[in-house]
LUMNUVO-623056 format. One record per atom (N, C-alpha, C, O): residue number from 0; residue in one letter; x, y, z. Coordinates in nm, 4 decimals. Layout:
N
PT  seq  type        px        py        pz
PT  NUM     A         X         Y         Z
...
END
This chain:
86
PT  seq  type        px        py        pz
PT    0     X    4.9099   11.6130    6.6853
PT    0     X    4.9821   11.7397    6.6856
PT    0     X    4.9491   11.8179    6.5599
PT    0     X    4.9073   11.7681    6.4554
PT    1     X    4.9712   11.9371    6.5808
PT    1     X    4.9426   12.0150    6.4640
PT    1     X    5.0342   12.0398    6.3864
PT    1     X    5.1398   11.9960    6.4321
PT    2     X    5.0499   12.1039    6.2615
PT    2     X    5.1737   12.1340    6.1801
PT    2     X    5.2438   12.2527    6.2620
PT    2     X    5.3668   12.2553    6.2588
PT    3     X    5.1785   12.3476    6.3327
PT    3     X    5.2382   12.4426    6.3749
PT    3     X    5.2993   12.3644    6.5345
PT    3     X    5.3792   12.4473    6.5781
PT    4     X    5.2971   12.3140    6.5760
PT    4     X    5.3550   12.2488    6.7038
PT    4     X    5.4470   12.1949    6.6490
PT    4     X    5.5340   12.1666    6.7313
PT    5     X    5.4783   12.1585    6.5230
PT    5     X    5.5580   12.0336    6.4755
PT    5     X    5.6870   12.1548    6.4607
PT    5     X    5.7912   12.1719    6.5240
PT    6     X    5.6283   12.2214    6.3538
PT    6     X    5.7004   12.4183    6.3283
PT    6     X    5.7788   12.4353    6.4285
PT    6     X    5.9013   12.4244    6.4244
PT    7     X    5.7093   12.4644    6.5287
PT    7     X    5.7803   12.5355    6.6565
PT    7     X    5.8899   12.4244    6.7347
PT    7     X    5.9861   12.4629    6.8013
PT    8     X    5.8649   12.3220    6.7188
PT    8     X    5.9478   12.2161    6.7912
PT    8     X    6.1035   12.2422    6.7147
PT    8     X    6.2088   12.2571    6.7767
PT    9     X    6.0903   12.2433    6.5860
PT    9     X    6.1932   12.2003    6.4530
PT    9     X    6.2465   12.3902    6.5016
PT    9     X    6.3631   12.4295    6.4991
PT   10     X    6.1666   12.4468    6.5275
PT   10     X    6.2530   12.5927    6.5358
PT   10     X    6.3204   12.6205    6.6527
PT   10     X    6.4221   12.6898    6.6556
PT   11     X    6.2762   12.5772    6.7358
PT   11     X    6.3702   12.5532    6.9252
PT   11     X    6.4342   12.4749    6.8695
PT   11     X    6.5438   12.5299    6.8808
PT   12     X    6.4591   12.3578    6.7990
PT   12     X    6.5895   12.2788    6.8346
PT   12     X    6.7041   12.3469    6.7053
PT   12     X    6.8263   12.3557    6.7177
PT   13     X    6.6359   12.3816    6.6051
PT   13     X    6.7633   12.4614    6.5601
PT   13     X    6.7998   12.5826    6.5855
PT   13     X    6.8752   12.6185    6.4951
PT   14     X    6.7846   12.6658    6.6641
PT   14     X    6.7754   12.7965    6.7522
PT   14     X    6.8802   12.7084    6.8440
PT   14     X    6.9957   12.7508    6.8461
PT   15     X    6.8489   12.5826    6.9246
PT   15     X    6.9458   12.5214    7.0448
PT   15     X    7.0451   12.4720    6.9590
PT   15     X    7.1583   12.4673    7.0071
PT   16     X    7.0326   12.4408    6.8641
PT   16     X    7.1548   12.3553    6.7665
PT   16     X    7.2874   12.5126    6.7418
PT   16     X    7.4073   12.5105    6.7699
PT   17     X    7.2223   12.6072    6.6940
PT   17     X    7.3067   12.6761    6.6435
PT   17     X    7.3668   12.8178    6.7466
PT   17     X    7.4524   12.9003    6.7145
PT   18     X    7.2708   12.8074    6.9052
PT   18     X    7.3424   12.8569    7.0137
PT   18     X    7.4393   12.7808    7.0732
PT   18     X    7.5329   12.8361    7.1310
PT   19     X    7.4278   12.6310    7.0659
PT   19     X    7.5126   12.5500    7.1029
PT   19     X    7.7155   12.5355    7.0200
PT   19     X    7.8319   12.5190    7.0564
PT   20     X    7.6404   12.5549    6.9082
PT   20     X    7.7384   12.5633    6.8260
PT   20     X    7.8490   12.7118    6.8570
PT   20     X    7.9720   12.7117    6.8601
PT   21     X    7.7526   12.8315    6.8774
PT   21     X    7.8736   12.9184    6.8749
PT   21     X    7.9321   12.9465    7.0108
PT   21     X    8.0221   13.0267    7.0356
PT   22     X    7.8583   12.8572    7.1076
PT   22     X    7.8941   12.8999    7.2474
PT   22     X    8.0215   12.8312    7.2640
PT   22     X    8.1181   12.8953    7.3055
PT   23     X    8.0343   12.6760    7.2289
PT   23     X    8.1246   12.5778    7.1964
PT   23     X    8.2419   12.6548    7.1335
PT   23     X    8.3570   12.6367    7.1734
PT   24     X    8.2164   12.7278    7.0499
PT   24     X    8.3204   12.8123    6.9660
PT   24     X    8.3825   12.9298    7.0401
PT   24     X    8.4827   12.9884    6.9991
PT   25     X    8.3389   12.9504    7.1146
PT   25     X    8.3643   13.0774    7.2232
PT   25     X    8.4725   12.9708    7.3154
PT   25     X    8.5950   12.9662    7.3050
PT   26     X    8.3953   12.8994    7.3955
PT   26     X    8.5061   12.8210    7.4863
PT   26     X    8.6000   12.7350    7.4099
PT   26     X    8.7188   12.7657    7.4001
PT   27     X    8.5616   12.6523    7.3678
PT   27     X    8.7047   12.5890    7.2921
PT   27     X    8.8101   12.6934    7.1910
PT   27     X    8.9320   12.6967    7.2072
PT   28     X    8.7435   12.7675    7.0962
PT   28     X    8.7969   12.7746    7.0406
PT   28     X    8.8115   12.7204    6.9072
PT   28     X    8.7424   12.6232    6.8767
PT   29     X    8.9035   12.7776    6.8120
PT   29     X    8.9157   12.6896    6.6922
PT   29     X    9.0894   12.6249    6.6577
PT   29     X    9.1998   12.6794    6.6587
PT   30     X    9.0390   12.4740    6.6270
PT   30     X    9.1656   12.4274    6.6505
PT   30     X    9.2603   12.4936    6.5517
PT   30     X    9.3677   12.4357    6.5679
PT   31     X    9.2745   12.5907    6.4530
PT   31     X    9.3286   12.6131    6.3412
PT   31     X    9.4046   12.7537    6.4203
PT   31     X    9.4860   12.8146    6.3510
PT   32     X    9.3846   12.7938    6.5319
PT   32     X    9.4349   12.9294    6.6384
PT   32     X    9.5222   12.8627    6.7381
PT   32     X    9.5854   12.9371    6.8131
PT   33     X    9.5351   12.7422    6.7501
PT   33     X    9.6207   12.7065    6.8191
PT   33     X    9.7497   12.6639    6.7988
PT   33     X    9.7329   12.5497    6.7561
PT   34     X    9.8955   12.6889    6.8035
PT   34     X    9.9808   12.6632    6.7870
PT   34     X   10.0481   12.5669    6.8883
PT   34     X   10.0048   12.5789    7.0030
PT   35     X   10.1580   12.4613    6.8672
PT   35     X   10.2053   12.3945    6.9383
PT   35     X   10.3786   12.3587    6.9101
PT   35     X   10.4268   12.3249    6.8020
PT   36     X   10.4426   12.3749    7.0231
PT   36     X   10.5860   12.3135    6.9905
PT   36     X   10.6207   12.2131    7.0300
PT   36     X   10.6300   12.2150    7.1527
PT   37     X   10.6542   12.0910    6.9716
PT   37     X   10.7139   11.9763    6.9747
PT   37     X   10.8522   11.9736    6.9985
PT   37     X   10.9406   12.0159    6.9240
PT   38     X   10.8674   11.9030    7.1442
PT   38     X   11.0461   11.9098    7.1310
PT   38     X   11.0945   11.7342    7.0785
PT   38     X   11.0604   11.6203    7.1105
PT   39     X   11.1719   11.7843    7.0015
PT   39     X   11.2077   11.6392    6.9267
PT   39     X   11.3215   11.5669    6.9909
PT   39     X   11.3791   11.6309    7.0790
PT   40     X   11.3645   11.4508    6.9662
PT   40     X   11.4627   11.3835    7.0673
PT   40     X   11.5740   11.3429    6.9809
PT   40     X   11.5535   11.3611    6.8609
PT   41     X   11.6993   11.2868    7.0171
PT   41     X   11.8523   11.2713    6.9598
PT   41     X   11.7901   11.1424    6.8683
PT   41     X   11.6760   11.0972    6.8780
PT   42     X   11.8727   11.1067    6.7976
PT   42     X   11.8555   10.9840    6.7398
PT   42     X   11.9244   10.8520    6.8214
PT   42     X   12.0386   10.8598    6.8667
PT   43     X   11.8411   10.7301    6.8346
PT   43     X   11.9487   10.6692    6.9191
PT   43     X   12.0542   10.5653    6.8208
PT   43     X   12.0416   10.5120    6.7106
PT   44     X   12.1757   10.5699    6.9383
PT   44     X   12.2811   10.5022    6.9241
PT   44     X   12.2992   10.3914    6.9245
PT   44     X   12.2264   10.3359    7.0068
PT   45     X   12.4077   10.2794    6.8349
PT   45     X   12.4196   10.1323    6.8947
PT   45     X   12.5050   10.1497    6.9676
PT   45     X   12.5231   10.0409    7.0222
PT   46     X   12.6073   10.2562    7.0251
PT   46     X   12.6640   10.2702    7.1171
PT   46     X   12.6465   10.2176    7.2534
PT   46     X   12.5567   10.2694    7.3196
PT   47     X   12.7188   10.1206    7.3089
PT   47     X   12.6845   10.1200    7.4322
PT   47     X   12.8038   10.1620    7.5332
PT   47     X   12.9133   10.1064    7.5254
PT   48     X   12.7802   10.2504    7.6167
PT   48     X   12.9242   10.3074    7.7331
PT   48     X   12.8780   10.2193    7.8450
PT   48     X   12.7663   10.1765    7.8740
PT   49     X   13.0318   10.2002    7.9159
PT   49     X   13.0877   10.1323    8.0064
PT   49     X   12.9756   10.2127    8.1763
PT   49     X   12.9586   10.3320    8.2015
PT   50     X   12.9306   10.1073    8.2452
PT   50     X   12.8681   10.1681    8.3471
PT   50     X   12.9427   10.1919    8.4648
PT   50     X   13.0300   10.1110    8.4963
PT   51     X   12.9172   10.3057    8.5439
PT   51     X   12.9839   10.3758    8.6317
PT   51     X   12.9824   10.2900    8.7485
PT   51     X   12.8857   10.2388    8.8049
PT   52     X   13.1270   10.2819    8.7796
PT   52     X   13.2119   10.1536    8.8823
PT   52     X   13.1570   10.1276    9.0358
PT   52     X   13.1425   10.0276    9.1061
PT   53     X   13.1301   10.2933    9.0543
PT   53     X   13.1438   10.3485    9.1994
PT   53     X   12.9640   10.2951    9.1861
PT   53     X   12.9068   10.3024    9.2949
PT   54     X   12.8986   10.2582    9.0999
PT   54     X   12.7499   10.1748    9.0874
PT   54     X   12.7644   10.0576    9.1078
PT   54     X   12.7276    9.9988    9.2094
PT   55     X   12.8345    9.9971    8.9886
PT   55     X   12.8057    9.8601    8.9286
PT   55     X   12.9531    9.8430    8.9514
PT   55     X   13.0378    9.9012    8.8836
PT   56     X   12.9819    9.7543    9.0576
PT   56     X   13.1409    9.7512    9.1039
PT   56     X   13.1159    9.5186    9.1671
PT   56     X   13.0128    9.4544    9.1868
PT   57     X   13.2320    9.4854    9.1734
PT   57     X   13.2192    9.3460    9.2143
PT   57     X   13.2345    9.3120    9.3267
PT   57     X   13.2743    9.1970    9.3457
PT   58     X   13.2073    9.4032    9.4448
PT   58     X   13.2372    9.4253    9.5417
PT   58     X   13.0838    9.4547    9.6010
PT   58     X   13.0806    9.4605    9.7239
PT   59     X   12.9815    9.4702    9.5463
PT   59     X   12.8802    9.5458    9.5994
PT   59     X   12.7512    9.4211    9.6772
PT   59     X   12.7316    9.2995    9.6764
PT   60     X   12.7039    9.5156    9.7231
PT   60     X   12.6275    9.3941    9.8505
PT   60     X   12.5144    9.3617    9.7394
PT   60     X   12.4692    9.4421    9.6579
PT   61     X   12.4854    9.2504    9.7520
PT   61     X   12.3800    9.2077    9.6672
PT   61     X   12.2396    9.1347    9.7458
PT   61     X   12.2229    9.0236    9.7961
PT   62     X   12.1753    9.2207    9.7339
PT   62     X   12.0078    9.2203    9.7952
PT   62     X   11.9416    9.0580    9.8187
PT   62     X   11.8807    9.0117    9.9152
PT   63     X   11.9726    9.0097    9.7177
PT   63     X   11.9374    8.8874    9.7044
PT   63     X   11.9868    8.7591    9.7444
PT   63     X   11.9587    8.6425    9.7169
PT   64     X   12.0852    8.8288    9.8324
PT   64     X   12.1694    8.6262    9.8687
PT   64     X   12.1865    8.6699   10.0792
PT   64     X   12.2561    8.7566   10.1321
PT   65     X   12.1166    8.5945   10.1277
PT   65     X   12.0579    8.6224   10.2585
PT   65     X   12.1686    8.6525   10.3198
PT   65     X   12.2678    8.6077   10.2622
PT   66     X   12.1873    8.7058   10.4058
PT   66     X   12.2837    8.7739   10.5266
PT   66     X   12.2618    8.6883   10.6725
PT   66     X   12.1492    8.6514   10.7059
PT   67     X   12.3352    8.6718   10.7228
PT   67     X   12.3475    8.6376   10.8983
PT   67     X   12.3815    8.7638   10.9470
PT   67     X   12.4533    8.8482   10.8934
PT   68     X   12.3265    8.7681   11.0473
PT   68     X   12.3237    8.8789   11.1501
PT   68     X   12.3186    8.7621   11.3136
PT   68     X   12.2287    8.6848   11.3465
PT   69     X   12.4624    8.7948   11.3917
PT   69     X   12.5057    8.7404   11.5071
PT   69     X   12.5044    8.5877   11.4480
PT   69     X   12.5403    8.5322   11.3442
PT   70     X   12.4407    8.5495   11.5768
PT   70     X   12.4820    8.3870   11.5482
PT   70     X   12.3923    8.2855   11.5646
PT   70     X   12.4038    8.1866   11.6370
PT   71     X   12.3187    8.3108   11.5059
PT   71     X   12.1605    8.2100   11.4729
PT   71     X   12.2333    8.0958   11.3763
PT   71     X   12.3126    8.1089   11.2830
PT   72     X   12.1815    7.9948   11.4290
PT   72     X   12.1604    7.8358   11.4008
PT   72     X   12.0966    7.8341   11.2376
PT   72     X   12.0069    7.8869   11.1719
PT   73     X   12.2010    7.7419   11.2235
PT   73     X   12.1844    7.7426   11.0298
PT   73     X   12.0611    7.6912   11.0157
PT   73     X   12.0264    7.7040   10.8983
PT   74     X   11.9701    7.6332   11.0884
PT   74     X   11.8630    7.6308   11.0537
PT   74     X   11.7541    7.7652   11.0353
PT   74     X   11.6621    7.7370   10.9585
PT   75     X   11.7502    7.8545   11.0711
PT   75     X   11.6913    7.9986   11.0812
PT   75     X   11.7530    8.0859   10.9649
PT   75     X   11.6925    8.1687   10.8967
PT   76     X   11.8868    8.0501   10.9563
PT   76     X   11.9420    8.2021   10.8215
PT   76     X   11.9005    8.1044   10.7209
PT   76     X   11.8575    7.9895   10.7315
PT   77     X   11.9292    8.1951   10.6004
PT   77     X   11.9035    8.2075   10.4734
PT   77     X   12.0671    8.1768   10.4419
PT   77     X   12.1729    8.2073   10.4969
PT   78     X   12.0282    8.0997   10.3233
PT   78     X   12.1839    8.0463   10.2237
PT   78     X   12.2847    8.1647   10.2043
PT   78     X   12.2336    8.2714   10.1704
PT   79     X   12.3986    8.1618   10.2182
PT   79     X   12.4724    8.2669   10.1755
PT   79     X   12.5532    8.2416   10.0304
PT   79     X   12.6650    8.2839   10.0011
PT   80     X   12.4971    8.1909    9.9796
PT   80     X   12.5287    8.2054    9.8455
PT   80     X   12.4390    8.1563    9.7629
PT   80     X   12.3606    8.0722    9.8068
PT   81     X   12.4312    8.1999    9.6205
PT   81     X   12.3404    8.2103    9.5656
PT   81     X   12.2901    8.0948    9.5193
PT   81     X   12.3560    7.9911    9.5274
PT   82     X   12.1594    8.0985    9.4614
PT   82     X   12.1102    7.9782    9.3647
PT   82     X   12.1714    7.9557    9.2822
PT   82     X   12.2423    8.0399    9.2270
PT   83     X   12.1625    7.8251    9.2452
PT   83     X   12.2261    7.7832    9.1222
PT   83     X   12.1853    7.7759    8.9964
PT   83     X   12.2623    7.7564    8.9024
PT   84     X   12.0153    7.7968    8.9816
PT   84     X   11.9027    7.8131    8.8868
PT   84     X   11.8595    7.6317    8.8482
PT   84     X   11.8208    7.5824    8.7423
PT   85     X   11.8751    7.5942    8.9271
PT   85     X   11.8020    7.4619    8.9296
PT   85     X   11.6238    7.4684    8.9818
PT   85     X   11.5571    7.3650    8.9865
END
């Protein structure tokens, strides 16, 4: 290669280096123009409140301990009361 091929190579890529650069600057932008609001949150509490009854009541059906429906043979239902954690 010649010195002038070498020239011209080194002058296209900084010609592409420094169109690249302001085009980038056109679409993004500069981060120092951008403003932002942060919404900040309460501080938390060791407070703990009582949970709502008409939810968490001792009366409520519990998902997990099997149901009979009519009158299937205790071999087919599921236990009606719970594990014991054994």
């Amino acid at each position: 290669m010649k010195r002038t091929d070498i020239a011209m190579i080194v002058l296209i890529a900084s010609v592409g280096v420094v169109v690249a650069f302001f085009v980038t600057q056109a679409i993004l932008g500069s981060p120092s123009d951008e403003t932002v609001n942060v919404k900040t949150i309460d501080a938390i509490s060791a407070d703990i409140e009582e949970p709502n009854e008409a939810i968490f009541n001792v009366n409520a059906i519990n998902p997990t301990w099997g149901i009979r429906v009519g009158s299937e043979t205790a071999e087919t239902t599921a236990p009606t009361t719970p594990p014991t954690g054994e």
